[in-house]
N, C-alpha and C positions, 0 to 999 in steps of 0.2 A: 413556377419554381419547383425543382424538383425536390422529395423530400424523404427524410432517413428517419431511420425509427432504431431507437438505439438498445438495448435490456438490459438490467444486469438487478442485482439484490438493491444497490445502497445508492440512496441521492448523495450528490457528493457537496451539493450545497446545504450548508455552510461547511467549508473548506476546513479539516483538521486531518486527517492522516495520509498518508503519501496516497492510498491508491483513491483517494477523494482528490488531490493536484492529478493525478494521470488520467481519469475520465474526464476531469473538467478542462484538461489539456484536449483532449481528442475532439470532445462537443464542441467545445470553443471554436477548433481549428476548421470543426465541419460547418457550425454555424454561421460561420463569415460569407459563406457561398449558398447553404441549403435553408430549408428550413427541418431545423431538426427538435425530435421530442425523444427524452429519454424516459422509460416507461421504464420503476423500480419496485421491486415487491416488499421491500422491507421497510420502517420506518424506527430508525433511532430514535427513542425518547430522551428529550432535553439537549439536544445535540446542538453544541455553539461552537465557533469557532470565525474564520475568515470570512468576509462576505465580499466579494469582489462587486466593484462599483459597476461593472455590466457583467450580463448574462446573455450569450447570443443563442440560446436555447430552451425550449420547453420544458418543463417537468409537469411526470402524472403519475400516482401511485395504484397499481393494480391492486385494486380489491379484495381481499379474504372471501372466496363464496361461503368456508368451512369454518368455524372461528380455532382457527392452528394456532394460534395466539397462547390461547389458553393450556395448551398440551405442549406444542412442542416447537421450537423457535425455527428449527431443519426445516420442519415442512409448513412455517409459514412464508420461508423464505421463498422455496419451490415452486409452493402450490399447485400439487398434482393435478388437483380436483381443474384445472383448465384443460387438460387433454382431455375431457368427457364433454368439455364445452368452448368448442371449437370455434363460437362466433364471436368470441372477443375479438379473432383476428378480421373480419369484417370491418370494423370500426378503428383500425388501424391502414394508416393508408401510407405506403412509404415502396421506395425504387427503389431500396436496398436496406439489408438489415445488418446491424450491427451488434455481438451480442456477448455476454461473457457463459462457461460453464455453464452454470447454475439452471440460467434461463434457458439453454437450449430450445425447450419444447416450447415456448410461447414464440420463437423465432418460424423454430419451421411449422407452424399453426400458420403464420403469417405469408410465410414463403411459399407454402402450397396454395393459400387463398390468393394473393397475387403474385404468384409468378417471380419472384424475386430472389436474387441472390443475395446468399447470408455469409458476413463475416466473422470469427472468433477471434476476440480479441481476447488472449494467453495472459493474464495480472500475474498467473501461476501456471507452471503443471501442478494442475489441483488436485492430484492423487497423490503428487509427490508434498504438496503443501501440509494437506491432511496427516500423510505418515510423521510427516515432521512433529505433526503435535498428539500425535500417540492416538489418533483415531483407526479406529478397527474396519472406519469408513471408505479406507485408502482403496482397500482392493475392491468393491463394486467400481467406486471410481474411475479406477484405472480401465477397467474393460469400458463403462462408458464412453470418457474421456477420449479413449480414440475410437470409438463410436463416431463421434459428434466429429473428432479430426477429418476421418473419412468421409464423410457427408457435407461439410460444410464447402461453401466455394471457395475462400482463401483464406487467412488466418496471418494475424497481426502478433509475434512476440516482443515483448519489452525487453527482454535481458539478451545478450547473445550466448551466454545458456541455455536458452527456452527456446532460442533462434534453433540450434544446434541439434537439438533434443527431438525440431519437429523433422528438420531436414535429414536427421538419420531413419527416423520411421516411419516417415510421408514425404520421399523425394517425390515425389509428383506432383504435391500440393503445393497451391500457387503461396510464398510465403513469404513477409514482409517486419523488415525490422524497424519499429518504430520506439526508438526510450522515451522516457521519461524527460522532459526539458524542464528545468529548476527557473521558476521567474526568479532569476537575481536582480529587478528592481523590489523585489520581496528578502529573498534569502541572499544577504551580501554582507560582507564583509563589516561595512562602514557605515551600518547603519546604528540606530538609538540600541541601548544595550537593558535589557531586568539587571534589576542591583539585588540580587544573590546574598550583600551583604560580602568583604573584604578582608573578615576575621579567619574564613578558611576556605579550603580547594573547593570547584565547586562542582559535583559531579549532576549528568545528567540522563534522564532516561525520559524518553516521553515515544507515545503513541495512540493507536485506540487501545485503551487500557481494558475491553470486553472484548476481544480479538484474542483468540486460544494460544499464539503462538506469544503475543505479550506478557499475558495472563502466568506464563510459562518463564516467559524473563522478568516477569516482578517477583515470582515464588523464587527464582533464582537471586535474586537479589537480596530478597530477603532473608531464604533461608542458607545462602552459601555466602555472598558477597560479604553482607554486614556483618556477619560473624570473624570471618577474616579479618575484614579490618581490623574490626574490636582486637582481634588476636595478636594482629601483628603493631597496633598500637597506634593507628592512623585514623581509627574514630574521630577521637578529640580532635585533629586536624580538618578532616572533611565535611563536605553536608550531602547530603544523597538527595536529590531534588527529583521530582516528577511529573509530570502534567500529560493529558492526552484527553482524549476526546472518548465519552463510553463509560457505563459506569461498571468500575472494578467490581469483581465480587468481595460481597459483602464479609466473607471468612480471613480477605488476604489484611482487614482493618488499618488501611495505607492512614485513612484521615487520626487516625488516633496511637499510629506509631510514631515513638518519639525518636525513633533513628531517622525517618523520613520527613521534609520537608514537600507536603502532598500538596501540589496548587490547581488540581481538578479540572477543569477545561479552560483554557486562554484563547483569547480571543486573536493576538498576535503572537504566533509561536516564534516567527525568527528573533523577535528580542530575548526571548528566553533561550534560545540557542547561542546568539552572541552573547548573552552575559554569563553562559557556561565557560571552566575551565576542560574540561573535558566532557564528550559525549559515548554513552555507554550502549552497546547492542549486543549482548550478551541471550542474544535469540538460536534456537536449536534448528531451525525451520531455513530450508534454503530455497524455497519456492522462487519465483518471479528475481524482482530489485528492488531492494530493501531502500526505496526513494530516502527515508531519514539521514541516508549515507552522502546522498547526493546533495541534501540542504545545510548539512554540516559540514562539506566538505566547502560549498559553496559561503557559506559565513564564515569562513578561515578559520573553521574549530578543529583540534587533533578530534580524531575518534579511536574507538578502541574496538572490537566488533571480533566476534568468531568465526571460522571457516565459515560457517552456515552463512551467517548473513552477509560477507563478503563475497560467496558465489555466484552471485548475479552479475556483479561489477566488472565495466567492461576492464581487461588487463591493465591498461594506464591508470584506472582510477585506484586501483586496488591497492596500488604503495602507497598513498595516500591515506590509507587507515592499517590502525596497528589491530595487530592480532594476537588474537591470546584464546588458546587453547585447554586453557586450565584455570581453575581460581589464582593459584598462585602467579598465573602469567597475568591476571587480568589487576593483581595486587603491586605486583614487580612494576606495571607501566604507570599506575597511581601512584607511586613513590618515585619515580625518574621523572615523571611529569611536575610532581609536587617542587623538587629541586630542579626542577629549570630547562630539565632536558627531553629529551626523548620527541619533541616537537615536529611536527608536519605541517607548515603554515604553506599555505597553495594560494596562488590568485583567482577569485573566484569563476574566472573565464575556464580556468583548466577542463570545469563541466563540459560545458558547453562544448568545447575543444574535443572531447571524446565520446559524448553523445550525439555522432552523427549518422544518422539511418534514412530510412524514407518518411514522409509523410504522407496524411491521412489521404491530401488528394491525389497520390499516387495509386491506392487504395481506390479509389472513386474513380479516379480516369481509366483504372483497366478494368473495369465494368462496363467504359464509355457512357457514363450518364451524363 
């Protein structure tokens, strides 16, 4: 059997934030035919969530030679300290490699020991991710990033934004659009609902809550949204609810604010999305696709979401979530929502209906493996 070796920072089991559904989408799809291991350098502590009843794939955490841990989380993630020691890729054995940003260098370690061709699989333009969230990091990035464009064999985008982005600056590069697909026997419409409690609206935000660009829409929430409300007199009425996978930092004090109802990590997040009245993405960052769009949309919930986080979405899905450019625009739809209106109820097939691309093994058959 022939076999894939995949890289990237984060195991994405147990299942909690969208880009943990889209690597577990990709392994899944390649596991049914290969035998594949995804090899990750980073390891979230305490991390719960989804545990899907099979896994048709390997996991293995690349080791710290250096202890990065203790210094600096970048470059534990990294881990430079493997381009000096190039025999890891020895012990890796795989026809083709699959890989994200991050890991580049332990791909082509592997590539040049056997011979194989490496794909980049796009979650982001992660230069453009980075600038999103105010990192001074963007511009090495950026000259990397197509670095790694240029050298790789083909390259897989999620968004047809990121589709767009590659085919302007590498028409030559063999390039493949593959979304995100929503299990709506998971994220639907009709299924069991969290009781939120029926005394008031019920708003939502959830994600990996230690992710920068989150991190970024909780400080927004808290220090723009709630205040608003309070101001315009919609407090008393709503509950501002949270959950996500990651632990917050400890300065934004989610568990001990009394405006926030903070329920820390769930283990089944679509119930908390159906028992949402509205869902909030109030994110600065347009990187990759903002999958939480596509699991709300897919449980028949309005959403509410900024330019940023709706630029990924292919055009049809995009009327499907309201926008709001401003606190006040983001208060304006929480008050027409509240009386009855303003609603976007969708079948939850409409996903699926407009996330059509290639798949993985269209990726693997023009390798001819």
């Amino acid at each position: 059997m022939k076999k894939i070796a995949f890289f990237d920072v984060y195991n994405p089991i147990p299942i909690n934030s969208g880009g943990d559904w889209y690597r577990f989408q990709l392994l899944s799809d390649m596991g049914r035919d290969y035998e594949v291991t995804e090899y990750f350098t980073y390891e979230l502590e305490g991390k719960t969530g989804y545990l899907p009843p099979a896994v048709p794939f390997n996991t293995r955490r690349i080791p710290s030679i250096i202890p990065w841990r203790k210094f600096s989380k970048i470059l534990d993630m990294f881990k430079p300290e493997y381009l000096l020691s190039p025999g890891f890729g020895k012990e890796v054995h795989a026809d083709i490699v699959f890989v994200s940003t991050v890991c580049y260098h332990f791909a082509k370690i592997v590539s040049i020991i056997r011979g194989v061709p490496i794909v980049l699989v796009m979650q982001n333009v992660e230069w453009q991710y980075l600038k999103g969230n105010g990192s001074s990091l963007y511009l090495p990035m950026r000259f990397y990033e197509h670095y790694i464009m240029k050298h790789v064999d083909a390259i897989i985008a999620l968004s047809p934004r990121d589709y767009d982005y590659v085919k302007n600056n590498f028409p030559e590069k063999e390039l493949f659009y593959i979304p995100p697909v929503v299990d709506t026997t998971i994220f639907r419409s009709d299924g069991p609902k969290y009781d939120f409690g029926e005394d008031k609206f019920n708003l939502l935000f959830y994600g990996s809550l230690d992710r920068e660009q989150n991190i970024e829409g909780l400080k927004y929430i808290i220090t723009s949204l709630i205040p608003a409300l309070k101001q315009s007199g919609l407090m008393s009425n709503v509950r501002v609810n949270i959950f996500g996978s990651g632990i917050p930092p400890k300065e934004l004090m989610l568990e001990g604010n009394p405006d926030i109802n903070y329920l820390g990590q769930v283990e089944n997040p679509d119930t908390y999305v159906r028992g949402a009245d509205l869902v909030l993405v109030p994110l600065k960052n347009s990187g990759g696709m903002k999958i939480r769009l596509l699991e709300s949309i897919a449980c028949g919930k309005t959403v509410v979401a900024t330019p940023e986080a709706k630029a990924g979405l292919p055009e049809g899905l995009g009327e499907y979530v309201h926008t709001a450019t401003s606190t006040d625009e983001f208060i304006s739809t929480i008050e027409k929502m509240r009386a009855g209106g303003c609603t976007n109820m969708v079948d939850e097939g409409v996903v699926q209906k407009y996330l059509s691309g290639n798949s993985i093994a269209d990726v693997i058959n023009y390798f001819r493996m």
